[in-house]
N, C-alpha and C positions, 0 to 999 in steps of 0.2 A: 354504449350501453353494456356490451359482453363486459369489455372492463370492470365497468362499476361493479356488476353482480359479481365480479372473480373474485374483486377486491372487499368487496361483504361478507366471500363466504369465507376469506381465507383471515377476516377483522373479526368474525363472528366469535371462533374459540377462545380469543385474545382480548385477556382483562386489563382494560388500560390503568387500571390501579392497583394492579398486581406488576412486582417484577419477581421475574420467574430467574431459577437457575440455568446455568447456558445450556445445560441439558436437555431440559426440559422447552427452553427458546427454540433450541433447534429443532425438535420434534415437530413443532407447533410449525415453524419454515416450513418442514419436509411435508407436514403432512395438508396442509393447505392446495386450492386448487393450482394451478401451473398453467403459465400463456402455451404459445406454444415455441417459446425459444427457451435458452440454458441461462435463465437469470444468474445475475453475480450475487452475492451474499453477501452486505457489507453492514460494515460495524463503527458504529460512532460511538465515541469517548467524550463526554463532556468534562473538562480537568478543574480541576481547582488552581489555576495556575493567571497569571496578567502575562497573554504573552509582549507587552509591549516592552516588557523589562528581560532583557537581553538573557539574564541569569536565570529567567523562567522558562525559556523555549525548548520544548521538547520535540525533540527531531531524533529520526535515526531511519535505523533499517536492520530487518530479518530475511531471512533465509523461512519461508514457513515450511512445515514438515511436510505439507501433500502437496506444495505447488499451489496456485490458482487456478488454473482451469484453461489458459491460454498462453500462446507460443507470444514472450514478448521479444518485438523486434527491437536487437540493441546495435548501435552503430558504436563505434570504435577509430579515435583518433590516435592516430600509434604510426609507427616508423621501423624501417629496417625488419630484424626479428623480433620486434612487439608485433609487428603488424601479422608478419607470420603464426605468432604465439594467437593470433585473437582468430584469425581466419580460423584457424585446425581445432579453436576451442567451440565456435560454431557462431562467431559473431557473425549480424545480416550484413552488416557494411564495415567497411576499412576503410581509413584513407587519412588524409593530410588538408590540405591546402583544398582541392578540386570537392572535395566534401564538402569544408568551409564557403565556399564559391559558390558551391549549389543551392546552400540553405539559403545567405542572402540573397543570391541574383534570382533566385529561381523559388522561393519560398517554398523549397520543400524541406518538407517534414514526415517523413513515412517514417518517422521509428517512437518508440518509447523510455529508450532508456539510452543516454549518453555516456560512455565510459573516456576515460583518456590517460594516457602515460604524463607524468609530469612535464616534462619538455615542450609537450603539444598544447599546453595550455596559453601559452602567449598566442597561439593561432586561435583557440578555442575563447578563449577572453574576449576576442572581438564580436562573439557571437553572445553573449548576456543578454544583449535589447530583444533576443528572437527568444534564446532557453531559457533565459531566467521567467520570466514570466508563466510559461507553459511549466516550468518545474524540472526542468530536464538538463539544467547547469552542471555539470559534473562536479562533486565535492569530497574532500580526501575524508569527512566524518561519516561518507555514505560510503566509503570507500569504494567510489566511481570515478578517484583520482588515484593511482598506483600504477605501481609497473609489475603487478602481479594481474597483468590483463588477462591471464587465459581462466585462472578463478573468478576475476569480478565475473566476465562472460559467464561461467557455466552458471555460478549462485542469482543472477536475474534472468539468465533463460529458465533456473529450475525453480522461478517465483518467488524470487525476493520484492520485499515489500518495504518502500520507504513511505517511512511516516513522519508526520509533521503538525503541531495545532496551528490551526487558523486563528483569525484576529481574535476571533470570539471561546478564544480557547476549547475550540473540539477537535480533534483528529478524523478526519473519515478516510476507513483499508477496505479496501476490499479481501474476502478470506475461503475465496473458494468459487466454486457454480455450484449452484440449488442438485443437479447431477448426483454430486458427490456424495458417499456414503456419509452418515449424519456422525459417526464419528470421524470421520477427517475433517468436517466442519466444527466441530468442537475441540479437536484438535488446533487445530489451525486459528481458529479465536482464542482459547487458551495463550498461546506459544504468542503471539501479538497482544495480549493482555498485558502478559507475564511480562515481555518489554521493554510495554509502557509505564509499568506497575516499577522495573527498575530503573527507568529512567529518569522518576521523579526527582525535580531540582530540591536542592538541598533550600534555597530557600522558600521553599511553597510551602506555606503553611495553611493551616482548616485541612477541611476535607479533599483529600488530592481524587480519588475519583468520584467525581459527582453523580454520574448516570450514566449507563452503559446501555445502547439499544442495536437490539442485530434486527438486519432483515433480506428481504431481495429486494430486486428491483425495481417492482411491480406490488410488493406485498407491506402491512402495517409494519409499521415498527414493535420490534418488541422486546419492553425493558429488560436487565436481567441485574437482578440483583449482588450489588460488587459483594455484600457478605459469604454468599456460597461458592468462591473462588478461593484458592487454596492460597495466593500469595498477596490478597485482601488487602492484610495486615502488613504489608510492607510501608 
């Protein structure tokens, strides 16, 4: 029952047939009631794209300007002085083979983001049936396959964001905690707009962003209009 009334008072301000400027979204986030935990803030993109056709798929990854709001644990498959290079750059875990051993045998999975040196990938290949799925496959276009392991490390400890459209052509990032001052959330949506906004495939044609809606966790959605975005028109 608390819920429902949270979620009334924080729907109330909110005109579902209005889409508002991100500016103005985010206010409406900020100024709404609050549970009592550090909701995330997340932002779906509906595209104008099929991703079933290969030339349509929009994937990538940013570095956001404030971070997200949480320490992500990344594990790191590396050797010799990579391994060294990940540890000193603040990777959670290091290792080789006995890593690989432990995900299968032992299904674990305490981390968020997989990184790996080229080399380690024939060890890391055998794991696809556990990461691919969950998302966590290392890929040299996310650049979470290089031998520049002590930058991948630090750019997803400091809240790098990989993004990706689902079947139904939307993306959903997360771009912050509710916490955060209302421009670093504007910030941060921006900067993941902007992107996505460059990474439209050359053959997507109509309308490439359809609908744009931010919200938290716990709160309505709420539209924002792609016209009052500066790079819109891309």
């Amino acid at each position: 029952m608390a819920h429902d009334k949270r979620f009334k008072a924080a729907a109330a301000p909110v005109d579902p047939a209005k889409a508002y400027s991100l500016t103005e979204a985010v206010g409406l986030l900020k100024n709404a009631p609050s549970p009592k935990f550090d909701e995330s803030i997340d932002l779906a993109m509906n595209l104008g794209v099929d991703p079933r056709h290969a030339d349509q798929m929009v994937r990538g990854a940013i570095v956001l300007p404030h971070g997200i709001g949480k320490d992500t644990r990344v594990l790191v498959f590396a050797k010799g002085g990579k391994e060294t290079e990940a540890r000193n750059a603040g990777a959670d875990f290091v290792g080789g083979e006995d890593l690989a051993k432990k995900i299968t045998d032992e299904g674990w999975l305490d981390f968020e983001r997989v990184i790996a040196t080229p080399d380690m990938m024939s060890v890391v290949g055998r794991l696809g049936k556990v990461l691919g799925p969950r998302g966590l496959m290392p890929n040299p276009k996310l650049g979470t396959v290089t031998m520049d392991v002590a930058n991948a490390v630090r750019e997803n400890k400091a809240g790098k964001v990989e993004y990706k459209v689902d079947k139904a052509g939307i993306i959903h990032a997360v771009v912050g905690k509710r916490s955060f001052d209302a421009q670093k959330i504007v910030d941060n949506a921006a900067a993941l707009i902007d992107a996505i906004i460059r990474a439209k495939p050359a053959s997507a044609k109509g309308i490439y962003l359809k609908k744009i809606t931010i919200s938290t966790t716990m709160g309505p959605g709420i539209r924002i209009d792609p016209a009052t975005l500066p790079a819109a028109a891309a």
